[in-house]
C-alpha positions in Angstrom: 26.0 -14.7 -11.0 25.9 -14.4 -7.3 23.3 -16.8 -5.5 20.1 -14.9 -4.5 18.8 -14.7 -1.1 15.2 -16.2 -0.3 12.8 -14.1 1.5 12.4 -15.6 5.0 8.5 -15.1 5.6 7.7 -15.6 2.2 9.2 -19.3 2.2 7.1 -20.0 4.9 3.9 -18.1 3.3 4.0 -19.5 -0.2 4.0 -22.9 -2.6 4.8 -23.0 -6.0 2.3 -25.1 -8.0 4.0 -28.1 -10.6 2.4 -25.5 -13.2 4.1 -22.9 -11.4 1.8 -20.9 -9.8 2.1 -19.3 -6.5 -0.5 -20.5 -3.8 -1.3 -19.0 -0.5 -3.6 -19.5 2.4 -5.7 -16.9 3.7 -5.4 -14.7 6.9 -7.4 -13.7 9.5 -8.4 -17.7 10.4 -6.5 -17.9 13.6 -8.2 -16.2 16.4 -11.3 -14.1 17.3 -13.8 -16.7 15.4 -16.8 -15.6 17.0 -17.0 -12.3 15.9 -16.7 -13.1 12.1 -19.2 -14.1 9.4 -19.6 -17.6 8.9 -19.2 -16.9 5.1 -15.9 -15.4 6.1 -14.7 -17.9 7.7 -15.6 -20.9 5.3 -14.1 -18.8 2.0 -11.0 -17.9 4.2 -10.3 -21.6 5.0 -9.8 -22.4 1.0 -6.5 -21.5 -0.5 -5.8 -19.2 -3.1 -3.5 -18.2 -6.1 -1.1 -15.0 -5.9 -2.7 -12.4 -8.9 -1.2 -11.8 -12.1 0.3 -8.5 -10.9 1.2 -9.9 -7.9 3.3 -12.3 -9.4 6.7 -11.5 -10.3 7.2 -9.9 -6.8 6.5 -13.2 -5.4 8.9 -15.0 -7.7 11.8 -12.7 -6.8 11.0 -13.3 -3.1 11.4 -17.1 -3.6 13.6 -17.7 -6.5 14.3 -21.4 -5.8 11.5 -23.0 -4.9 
């Protein structure tokens, strides 16, 4: 089986988890602060976990890491 290319934005978008899930951080946290709530801001600064249907797009996007 041929070797599978790895999805250049997604490498740098994405970790897989020693469980193996698939975290991410959120957008819209780099510029333009003022005019956002500060609720946004704070929940926007945690990370998060790709979905469940989200998943197996992911995985084919990075399929060695």
């Amino acid at each position: 089986m041929p070797k599978l290319k790895t999805h250049s934005a997604s490498k740098k978008r994405f970790r897989v988890t020693a469980n193996g899930k698939i975290k991410f951080g959120h957008a819209w946290r780099s510029h333009r602060l003022v005019s956002k709530s500060t609720k946004a801001k704070k929940h926007h600064r945690l990370g998060a976990y790709v979905s469940d249907a989200n998943l197996a797009t992911v995985k084919k996007l990075i399929p060695y890491k």
